[in-house]
C-alpha positions as CSV (number, residue, x, y, z in Angstrom):
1,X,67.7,-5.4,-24.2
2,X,67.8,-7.3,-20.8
3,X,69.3,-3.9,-19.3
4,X,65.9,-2.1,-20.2
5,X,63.9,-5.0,-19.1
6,X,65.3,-4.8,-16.0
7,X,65.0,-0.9,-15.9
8,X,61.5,-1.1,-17.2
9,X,60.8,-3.7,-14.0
10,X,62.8,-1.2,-11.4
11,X,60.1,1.7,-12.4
12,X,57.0,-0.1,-12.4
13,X,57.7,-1.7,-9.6
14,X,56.6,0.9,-6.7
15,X,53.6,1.0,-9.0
16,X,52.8,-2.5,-9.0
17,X,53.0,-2.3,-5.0
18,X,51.1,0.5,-4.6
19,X,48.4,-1.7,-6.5
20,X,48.9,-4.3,-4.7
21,X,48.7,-2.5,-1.0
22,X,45.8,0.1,-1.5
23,X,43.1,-2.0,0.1
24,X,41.8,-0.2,2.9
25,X,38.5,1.5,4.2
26,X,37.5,4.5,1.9
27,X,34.4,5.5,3.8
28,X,33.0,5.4,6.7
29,X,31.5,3.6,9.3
30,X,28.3,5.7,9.9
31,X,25.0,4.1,12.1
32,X,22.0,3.4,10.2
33,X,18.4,2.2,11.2
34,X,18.8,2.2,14.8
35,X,16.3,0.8,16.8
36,X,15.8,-0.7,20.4
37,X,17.1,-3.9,19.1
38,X,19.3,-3.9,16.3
39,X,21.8,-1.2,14.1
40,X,22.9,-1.2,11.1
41,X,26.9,-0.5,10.8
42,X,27.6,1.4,6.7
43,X,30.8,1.4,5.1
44,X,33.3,1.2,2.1
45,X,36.5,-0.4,1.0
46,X,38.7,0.2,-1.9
47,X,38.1,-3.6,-3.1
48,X,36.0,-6.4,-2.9
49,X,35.8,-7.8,0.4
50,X,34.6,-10.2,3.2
51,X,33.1,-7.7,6.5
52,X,32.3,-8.1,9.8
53,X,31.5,-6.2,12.7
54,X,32.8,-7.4,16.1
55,X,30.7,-6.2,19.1
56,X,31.6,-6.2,22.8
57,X,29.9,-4.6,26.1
58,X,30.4,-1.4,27.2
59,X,31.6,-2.6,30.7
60,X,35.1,-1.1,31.1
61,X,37.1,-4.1,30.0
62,X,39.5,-3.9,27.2
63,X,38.5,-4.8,23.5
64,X,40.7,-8.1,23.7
65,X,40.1,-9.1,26.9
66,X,37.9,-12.3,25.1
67,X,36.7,-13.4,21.8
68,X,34.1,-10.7,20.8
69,X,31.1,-12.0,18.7
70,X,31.2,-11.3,14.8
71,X,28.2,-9.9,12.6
72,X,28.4,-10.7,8.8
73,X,26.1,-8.8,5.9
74,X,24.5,-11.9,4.5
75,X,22.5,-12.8,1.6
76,X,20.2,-15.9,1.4
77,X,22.7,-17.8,3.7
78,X,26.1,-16.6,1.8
79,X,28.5,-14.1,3.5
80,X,28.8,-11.0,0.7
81,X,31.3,-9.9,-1.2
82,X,31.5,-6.4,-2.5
83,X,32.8,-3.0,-1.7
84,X,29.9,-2.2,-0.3
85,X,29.4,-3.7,3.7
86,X,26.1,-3.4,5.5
87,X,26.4,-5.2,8.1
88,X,23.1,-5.7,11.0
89,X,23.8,-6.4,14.5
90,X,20.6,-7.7,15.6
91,X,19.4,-9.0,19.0
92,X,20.6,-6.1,21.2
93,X,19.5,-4.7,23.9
94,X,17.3,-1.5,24.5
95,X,18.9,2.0,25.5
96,X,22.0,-0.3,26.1
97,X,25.7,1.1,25.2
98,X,27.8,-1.2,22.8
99,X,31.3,-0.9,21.2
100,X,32.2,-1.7,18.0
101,X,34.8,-2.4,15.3
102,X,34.9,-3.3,11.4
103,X,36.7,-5.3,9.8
104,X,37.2,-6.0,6.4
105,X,39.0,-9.1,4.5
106,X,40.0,-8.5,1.0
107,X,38.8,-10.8,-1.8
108,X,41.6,-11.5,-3.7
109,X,40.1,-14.3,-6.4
110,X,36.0,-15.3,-6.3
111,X,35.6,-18.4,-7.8
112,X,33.0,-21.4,-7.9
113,X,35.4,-23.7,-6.0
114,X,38.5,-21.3,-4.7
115,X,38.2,-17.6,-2.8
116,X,41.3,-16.4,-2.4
117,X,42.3,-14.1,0.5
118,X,44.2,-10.4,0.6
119,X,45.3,-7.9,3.4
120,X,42.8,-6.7,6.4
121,X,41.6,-3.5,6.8
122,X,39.9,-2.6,10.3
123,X,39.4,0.4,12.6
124,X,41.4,0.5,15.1
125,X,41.0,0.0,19.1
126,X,44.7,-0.5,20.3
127,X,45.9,3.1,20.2
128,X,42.4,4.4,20.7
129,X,39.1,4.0,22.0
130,X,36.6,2.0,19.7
131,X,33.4,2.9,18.6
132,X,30.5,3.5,20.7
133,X,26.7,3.3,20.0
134,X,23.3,3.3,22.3
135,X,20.4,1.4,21.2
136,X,16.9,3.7,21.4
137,X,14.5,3.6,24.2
138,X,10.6,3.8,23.3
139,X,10.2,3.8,26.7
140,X,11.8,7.1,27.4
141,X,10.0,10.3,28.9
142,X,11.7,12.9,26.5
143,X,13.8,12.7,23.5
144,X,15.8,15.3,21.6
145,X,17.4,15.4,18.3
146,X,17.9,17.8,15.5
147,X,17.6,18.6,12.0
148,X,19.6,19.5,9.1
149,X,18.4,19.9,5.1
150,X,19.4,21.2,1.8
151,X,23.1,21.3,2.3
152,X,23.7,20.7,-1.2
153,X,27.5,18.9,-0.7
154,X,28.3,22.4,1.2
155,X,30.1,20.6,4.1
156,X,31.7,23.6,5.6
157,X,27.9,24.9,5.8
158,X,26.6,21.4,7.4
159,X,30.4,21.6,9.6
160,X,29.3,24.9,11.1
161,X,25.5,23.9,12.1
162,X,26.5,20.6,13.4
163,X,28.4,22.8,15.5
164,X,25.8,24.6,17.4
165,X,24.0,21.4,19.2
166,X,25.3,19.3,21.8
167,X,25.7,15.9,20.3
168,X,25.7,14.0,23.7
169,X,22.2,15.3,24.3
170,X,20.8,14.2,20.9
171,X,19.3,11.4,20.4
172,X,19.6,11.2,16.3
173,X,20.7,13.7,13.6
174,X,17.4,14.0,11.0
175,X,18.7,15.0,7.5
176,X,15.7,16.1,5.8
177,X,16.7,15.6,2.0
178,X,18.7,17.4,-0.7
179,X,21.8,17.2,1.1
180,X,23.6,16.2,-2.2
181,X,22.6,18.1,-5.9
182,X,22.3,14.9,-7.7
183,X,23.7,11.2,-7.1
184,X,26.2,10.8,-9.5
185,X,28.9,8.5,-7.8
186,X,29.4,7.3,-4.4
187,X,32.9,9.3,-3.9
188,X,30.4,12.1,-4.8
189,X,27.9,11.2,-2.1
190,X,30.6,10.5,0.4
191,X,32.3,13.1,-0.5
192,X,28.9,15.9,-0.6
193,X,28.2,14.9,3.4
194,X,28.4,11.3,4.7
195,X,32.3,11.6,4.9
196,X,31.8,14.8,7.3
197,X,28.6,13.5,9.0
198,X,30.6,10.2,9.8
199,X,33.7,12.7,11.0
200,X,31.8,14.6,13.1
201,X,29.2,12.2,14.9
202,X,27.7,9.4,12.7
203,X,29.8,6.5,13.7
204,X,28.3,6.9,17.0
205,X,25.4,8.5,16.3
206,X,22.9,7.5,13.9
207,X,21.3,10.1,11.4
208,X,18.3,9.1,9.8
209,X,17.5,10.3,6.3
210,X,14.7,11.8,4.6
211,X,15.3,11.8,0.8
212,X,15.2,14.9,-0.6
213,X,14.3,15.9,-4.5
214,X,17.7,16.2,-5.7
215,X,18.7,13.2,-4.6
216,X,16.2,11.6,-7.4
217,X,18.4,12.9,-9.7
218,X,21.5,11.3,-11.7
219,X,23.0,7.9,-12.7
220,X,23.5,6.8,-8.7
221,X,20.0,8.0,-7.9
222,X,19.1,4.5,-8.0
223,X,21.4,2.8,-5.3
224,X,20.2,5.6,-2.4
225,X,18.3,2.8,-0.5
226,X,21.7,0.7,-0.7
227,X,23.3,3.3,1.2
228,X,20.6,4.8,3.5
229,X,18.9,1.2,4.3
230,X,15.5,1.8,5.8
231,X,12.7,-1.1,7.4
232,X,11.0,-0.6,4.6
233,X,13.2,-1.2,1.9
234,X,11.5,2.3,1.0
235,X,12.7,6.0,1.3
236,X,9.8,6.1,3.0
237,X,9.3,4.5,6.6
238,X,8.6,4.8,10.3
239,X,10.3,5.0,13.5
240,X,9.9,5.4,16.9
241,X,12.0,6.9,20.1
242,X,11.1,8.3,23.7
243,X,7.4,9.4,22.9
244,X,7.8,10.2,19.5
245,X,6.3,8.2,17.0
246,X,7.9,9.3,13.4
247,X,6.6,8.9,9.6
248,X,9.1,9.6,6.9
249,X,7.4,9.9,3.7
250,X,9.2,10.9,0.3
251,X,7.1,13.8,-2.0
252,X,9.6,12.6,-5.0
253,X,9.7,15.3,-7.8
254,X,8.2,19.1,-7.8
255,X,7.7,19.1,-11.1
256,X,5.6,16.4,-13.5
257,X,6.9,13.5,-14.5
258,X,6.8,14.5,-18.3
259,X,8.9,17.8,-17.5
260,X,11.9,17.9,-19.7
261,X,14.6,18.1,-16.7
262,X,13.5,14.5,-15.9
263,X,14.2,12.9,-19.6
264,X,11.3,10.6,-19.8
265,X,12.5,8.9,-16.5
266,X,10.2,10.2,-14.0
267,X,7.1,7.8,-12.6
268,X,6.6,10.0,-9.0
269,X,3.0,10.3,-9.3
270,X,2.3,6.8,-9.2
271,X,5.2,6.7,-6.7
272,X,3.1,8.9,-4.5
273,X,-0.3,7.0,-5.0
274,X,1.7,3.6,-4.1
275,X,2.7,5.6,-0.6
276,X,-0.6,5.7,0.1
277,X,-1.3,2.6,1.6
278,X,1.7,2.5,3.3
279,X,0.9,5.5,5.0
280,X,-3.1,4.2,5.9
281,X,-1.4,1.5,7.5
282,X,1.1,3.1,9.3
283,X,-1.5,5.5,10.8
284,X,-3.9,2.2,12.0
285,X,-1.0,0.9,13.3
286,X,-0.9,0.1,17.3
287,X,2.8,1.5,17.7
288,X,1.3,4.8,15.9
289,X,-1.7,5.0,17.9
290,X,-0.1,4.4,21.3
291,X,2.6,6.6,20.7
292,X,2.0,10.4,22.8
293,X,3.4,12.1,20.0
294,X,3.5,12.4,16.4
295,X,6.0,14.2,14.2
296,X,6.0,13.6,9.9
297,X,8.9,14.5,8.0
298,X,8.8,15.3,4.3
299,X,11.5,17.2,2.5
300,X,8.8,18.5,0.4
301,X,6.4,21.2,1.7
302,X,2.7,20.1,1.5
303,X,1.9,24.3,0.9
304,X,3.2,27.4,-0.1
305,X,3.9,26.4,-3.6
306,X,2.1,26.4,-6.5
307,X,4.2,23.5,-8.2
308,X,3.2,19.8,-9.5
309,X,4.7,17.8,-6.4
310,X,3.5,19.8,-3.9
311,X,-0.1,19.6,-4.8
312,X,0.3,16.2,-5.4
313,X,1.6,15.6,-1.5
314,X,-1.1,17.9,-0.5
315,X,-4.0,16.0,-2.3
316,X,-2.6,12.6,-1.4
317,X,-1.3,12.8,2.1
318,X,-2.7,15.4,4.0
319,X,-6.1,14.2,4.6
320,X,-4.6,10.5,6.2
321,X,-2.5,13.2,8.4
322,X,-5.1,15.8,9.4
323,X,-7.3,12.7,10.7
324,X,-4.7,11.1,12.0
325,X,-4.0,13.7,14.8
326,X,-0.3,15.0,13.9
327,X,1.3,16.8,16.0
328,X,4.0,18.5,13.8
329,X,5.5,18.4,10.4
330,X,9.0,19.4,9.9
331,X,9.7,19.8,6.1
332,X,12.7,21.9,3.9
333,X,12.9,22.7,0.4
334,X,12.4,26.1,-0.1
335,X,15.9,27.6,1.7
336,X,14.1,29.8,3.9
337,X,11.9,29.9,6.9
338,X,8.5,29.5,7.6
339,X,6.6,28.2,10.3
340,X,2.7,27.5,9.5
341,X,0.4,27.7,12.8
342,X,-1.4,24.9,13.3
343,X,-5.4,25.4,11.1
344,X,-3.8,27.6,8.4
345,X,-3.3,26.2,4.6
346,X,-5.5,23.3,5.1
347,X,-3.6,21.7,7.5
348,X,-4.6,20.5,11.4
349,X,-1.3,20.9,12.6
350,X,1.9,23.1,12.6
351,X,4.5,22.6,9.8
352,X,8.1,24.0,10.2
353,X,10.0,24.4,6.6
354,X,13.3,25.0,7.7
355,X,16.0,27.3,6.1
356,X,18.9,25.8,4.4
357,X,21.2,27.6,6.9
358,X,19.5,26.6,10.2
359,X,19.6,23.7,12.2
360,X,16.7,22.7,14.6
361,X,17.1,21.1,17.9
362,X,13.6,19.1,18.6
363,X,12.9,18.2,22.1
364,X,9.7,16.5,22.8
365,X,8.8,15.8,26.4
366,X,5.4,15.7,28.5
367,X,3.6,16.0,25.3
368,X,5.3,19.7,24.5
369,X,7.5,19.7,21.8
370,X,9.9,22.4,21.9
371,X,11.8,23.9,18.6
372,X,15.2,25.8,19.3
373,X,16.2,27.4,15.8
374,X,20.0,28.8,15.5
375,X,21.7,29.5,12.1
376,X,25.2,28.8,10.9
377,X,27.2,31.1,12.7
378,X,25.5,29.6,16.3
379,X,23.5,33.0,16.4
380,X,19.9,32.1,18.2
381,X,16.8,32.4,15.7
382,X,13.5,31.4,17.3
383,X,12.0,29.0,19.8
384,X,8.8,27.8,19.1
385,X,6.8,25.8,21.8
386,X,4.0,23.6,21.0
């Protein structure tokens, strides 16, 4: 009997380490609500943990030269625990460079009068360079970024457009919705296009996020604004960089909230008559007005459909943004191109609906704004100047 004990202990023994060493970072980091003063750094770890995020200069001298300041994700004075880390660095200078590292602390035991403490996980900056970010400059002449929509978890697809722009000369990456099919998970999400996003540029780069239809739909629906945290608390919200004042607003649903695919969930008409008065505010805003120019983003076309949502955004939103002087709306959706000159469908200004299989590079400068189209094999589409 004490023979099999001890051969019962020999072969769960690898398993019981592997339990006990598999705390490490899962996902990320990618760059989230970056302004001219503050960022906030996204990731995951396998377990509960204590985060932080240590910042230094970008000045040339090494990461452990000194003591480099720590950021915590806190909640009503309490450092959090979870697997979840958001942490913001605030109080940062304007088109400044910084670098970066996480760390994360496991949380072995949480208790009212004992935490008790596991294995670190950080990234690393003594074989390689840390990470790098630059704050945004409202002040700048020009500004370029570019967009990317309906991916639909295809990251091969997002791989290959990602591909054709020069990320040093962007400014942003704009995801304008349905980049997963549903939110089911976070492996899922992660897995759909953050993973590859945060591979390819996002740890650096920010991407800002415009939610798309299908990411109203399944059981993780409801933590999107955990992972794509916005000023607003919102999916819809506003932003500005260079001389481009931008309003995110979320359409929701294209079809009624009592249609069958939504299972007695759906509430996006009143969603979209709460938006309202965020959006009259936004527009009588100083930081709107002041701004030379003025882009919305919406996944949902305001036009060529004859669907529910759409008419909705159309009746709701389109009047604030005709009298409000917009200069362009870039929206997705419907897989396949279309640009709408500015006075056509109701609307007093152009609206681009790009194709599932393009990416557009945006540069606005001088009060021009100039749209390079290119699809996924690099080959050049269209330039549109306005």
């Amino acid at each position: 009997m004490k023979k099999l004990s001890f051969l019962f202990f020999l072969f769960i023994l690898p398993f019981v380490a592997l339990a006990q060493s598999d705390f490490k970072i899962a996902y990320g980091p990618y760059l989230q609500g970056m302004t001219e003063h503050e960022v906030t750094v996204v990731w995951t770890t396998t377990k509960d943990a204590v985060s932080w995020v240590e910042l230094a200069p970008d000045d040339g001298s090494h990461f452990y030269a000194e003591e480099r300041p720590r950021f915590y994700q806190t909640n009503f004075g309490k450092k959090e625990v979870g697997t979840l880390h958001k942490v913001k660095i605030t109080g940062l200078q304007k088109a400044t460079s910084y670098r970066y590292r996480i760390y994360s602390k496991e949380v072995t035991a949480f208790e009212p009068y004992f935490v008790g403490y596991g294995k670190v996980a950080a990234s690393n900056v003594y074989r390689q360079n840390p990470y790098v970010f630059k704050t945004l400059d409202l002040s700048k002449p020009e500004m370029t970024f570019a967009m990317v929509n309906d991916i639909h978890e295809n990251n091969e697809l997002l791989g290959n457009l990602i591909k054709n722009v020069d990320l040093k000369e962007m400014d942003f990456i704009l995801f304008n919705g349905d980049m997963v099919s549903n939110m089911f998970s976070e492996k899922q999400v992660f897995d759909g296009f953050v993973t590859q996003a945060s591979k390819s540029f996002a740890a650096e780069l920010p991407f800002f996020m415009a939610r798309g239809n299908h990411e109203t739909r399944g059981t993780f629906s409801n933590a999107y604004i955990n992972y794509f945290p916005t000023p607003t608390g919102q999916p819809y919200y506003a932003f500005r960089q260079g001389p481009v004042f931008f309003i995110v607003l979320d359409g929701g649903e294209d079809k009624p909230d009592s249609d069958i695919e939504y299972h007695g969930l759906a509430a996006f008409d009143l969603y979209r008559e709460n938006q309202i008065n965020w959006l009259k505010e936004t527009l009588e805003s100083e930081a709107f007005k002041q701004a030379p120019i003025k882009i919305a983003v919406m996944h949902v076309p305001p036009i060529r459909s004859t669907w529910h949502g759409p008419i909705q955004v159309k009746k709701h939103f389109i009047p604030l943004l005709n009298a409000a002087g917009i200069d362009l709306m870039l929206s997705a959706h419907l897989h396949r191109h279309h640009f709408i000159p500015k006075g056509e469908e109701d609307c007093n200004f152009p609206i681009l609906i790009n194709s599932n299989k393009h990416i557009v590079r945006v540069q606005a400068k001088d009060k021009q704004i100039t749209l390079h189209i290119t699809d996924d094999t690099g080959k050049f589409v269209k330039e549109i100047k306005l």
